[in-house]
Each structure stands twice: as structure tokens, then as C-alpha cells.
N, C-alpha and C positions, 0 to 999 in steps of 0.2 A: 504494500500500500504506500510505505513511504518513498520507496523509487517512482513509485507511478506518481506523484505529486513532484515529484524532481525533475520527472520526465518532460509534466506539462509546464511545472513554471520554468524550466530549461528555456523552451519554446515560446513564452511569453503568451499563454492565456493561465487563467486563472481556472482551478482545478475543477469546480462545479457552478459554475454559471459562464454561457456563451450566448456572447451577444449578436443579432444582427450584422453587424459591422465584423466581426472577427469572419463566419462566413463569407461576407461580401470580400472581403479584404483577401482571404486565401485565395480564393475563387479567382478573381480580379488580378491579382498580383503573384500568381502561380504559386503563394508562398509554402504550403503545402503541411504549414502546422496539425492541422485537424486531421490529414490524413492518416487513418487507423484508429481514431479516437472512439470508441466505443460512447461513450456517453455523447459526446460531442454527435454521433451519427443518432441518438436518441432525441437529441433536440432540435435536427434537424430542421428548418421552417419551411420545407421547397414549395408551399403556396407563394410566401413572400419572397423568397428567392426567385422564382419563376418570374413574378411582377415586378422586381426591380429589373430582371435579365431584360424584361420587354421593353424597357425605357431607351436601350439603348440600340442603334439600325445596326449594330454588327455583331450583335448577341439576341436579336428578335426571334428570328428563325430558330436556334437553338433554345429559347423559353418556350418556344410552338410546339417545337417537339417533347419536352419535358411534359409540356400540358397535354398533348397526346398520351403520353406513357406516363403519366400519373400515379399508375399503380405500381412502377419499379419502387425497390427501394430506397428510404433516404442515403445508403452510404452511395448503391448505383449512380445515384441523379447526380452526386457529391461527383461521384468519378469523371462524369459523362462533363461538366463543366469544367472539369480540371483539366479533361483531355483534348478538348474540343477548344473552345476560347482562345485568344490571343491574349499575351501579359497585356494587359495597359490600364491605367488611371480612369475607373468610369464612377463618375459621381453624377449627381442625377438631382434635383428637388424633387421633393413629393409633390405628388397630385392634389391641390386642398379641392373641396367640395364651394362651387360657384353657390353664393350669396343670391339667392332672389330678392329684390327690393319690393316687387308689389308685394310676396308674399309675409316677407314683415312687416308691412304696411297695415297687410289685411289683419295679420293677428296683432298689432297694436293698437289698429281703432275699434276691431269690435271685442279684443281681450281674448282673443280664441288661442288653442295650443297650434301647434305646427300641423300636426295632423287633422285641425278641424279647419284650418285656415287653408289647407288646402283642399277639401273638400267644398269651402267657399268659395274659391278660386275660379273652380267648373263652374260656377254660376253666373258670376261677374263678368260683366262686358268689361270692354276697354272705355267704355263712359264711364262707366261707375267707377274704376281703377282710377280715372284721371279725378273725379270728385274724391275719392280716399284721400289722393295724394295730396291735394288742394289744399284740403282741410286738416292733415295733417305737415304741412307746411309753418316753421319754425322759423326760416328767412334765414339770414347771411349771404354773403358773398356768392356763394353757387345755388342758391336757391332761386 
């Protein structure tokens, strides 16, 4: 037990928590730390692994196919990106979730939650949106 803790802090992860980023990083950087790590192939993430692969046009096609063979296992998918990929620097922003303005609109003037403010949504024309908005108008500079 205690050489297997020498093994991984050798290697610079830390013996029972693996994060995102150590994945990406091997993966990405051919560094090849986690290769054989039993635990490490337990925590596997390759949903998110697959989704960050897809961000980039020279690793797309290879997250395509992951998500076709879904059912391999996590150390296989481990392999298959190790083997497959080019070394290089890929970092990426998240995708954040787009802000609807009527739809906050509609659950501020009539106090609704998200989910009933969109169900009033379907109902609402584009007159009544621009009366919302009107009336919910506070002024400033860009108003």
C-alpha cells in the first residue's frame, strides 16, 4: 500500500481523488500518469471526457466515435485517446447556458418560477412581450 502511494505521488496526482483536469491533461499532453491506475480507470468521467474531446475540430471525430462505443470500457476509451490524438495544448471554455431576457421578464412581472414562466411564454405574443418589457423598464443609459 505504501509503495503504491509513492508510486502515484512519484507521478504527481494525488493518491485518491482525480480530477477532470489530470484526465484532460494526460490525454492532451500524452503524459501518460494514469496509465495502469486502477482507481484512476474507476473514476473515469468519459461522458465528460467525450464533451470536452468534441470542442475541439481535431479530436471531434475521435469523441464521435467514443460516443458510438460507449459501452467499451473506461481504461479502453483511456487507451483509445492516448493512442489516437496528437500531443498538443487544447483548452476550451465551457459552454454556459444562453440567458433569455423575455423569459425573466415574464417571471418577474407576474412572480412565476422558471418553469411556469415558460409555460406562459407559449401564450404570449410578441405585443404582450413588448408591454412586459415597457412596464418593467427601470431606465438608464441602454434602456
Amino acid at each position: 500500500m505504501e509503495s503504491q502511494y509513492k508510486f502515484e505521488k512519484s507521478k504527481g496526482i494525488s493518491p485518491n481523488r482525480f480530477e477532470l483536469k489530470d484526465y484532460l491533461n494526460d490525454i492532451n499532453l500524452k503524459a501518460g500518469k494514469l496509465d495502469g491506475n486502477g482507481d484512476a480507470m474507476k473514476k473515469y468521467p468519459a461522458y465528460v471526457i467525450n464533451k470536452c474531446m468534441s470542442h475541439h475540430t481535431d479530436t471531434v471525430l475521435y469523441a464521435n466515435e467514443m460516443n458510438r462505443y460507449y459501452t467499451l470500457d473506461n481504461d479502453m476509451q483511456y487507451q483509445f485517446y492516448i493512442h489516437s490524438i496528437r500531443k498538443s495544448k487544447r483548452f476550451a471554455p465551457w459552454d454556459k447556458q444562453q440567458t433569455d431576457n423575455d423569459l425573466e421578464r415574464v417571471k418577474q412581472f407576474y412572480g412565476y418560477s422558471t418553469d411556469k414562466a415558460r409555460e406562459a411564454m407559449k401564450l404570449l405574443n410578441k405585443g404582450q412581450l413588448d408591454v412586459i418589457k415597457s412596464k418593467l423598464r427601470i431606465g438608464g443609459q441602454n434602456e
